[in-house]
C-alpha positions in Angstrom: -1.4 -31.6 11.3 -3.4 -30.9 7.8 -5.3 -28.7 10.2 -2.7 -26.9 11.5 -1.0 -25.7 8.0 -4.6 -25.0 6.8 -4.6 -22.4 9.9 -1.1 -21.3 8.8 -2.4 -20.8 5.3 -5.8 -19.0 6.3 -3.4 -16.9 8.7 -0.7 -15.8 6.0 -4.4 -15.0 3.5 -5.8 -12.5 5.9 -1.8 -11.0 6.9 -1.5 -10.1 3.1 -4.7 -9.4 2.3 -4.5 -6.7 5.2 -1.1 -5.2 3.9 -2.7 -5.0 0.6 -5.2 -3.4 2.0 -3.3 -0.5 3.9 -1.3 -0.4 0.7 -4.2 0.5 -1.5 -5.4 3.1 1.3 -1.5 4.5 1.0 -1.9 5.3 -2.7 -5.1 7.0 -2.2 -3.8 9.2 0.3 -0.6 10.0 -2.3 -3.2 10.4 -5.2 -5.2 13.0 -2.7 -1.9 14.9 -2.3 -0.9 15.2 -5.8 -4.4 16.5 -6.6 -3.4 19.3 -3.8 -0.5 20.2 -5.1 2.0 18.5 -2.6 5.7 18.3 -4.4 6.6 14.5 -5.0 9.7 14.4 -2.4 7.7 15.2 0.5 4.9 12.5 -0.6 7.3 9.8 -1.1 8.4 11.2 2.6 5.1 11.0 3.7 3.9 8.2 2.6 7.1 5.7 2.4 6.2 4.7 -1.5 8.5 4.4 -4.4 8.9 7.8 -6.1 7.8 5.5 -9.5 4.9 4.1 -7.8 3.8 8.0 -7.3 4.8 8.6 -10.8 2.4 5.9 -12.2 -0.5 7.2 -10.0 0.0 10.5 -12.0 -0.5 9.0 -15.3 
């Protein structure tokens, strides 16, 4: 049992270190298309973030 929920936990570690993860790689790409000029609407589009998330990437 202890086992099991020790699985579980390892399990849930990896699932949100993963979506942080692609998260991170997200911003990078919206930061990349700032720096090229991209208008913010069709980032947010794009990329699926939070029109302040881009917003704080530009500061």
């Amino acid at each position: 049992m202890a086992e099991q929920l020790e699985n579980i936990g390892l399990l849930k570690g990896i699932r949100q270190g993963k979506l942080a993860g692609e998260h991170e790689a997200t911003l990078k790409i919206a930061r990349a298309m700032l720096e090229n000029g991209l208008e913010e609407q069709a980032i947010v589009k794009m990329t699926g973030i939070a029109i302040e998330e881009l917003r704080q990437l530009q500061h």
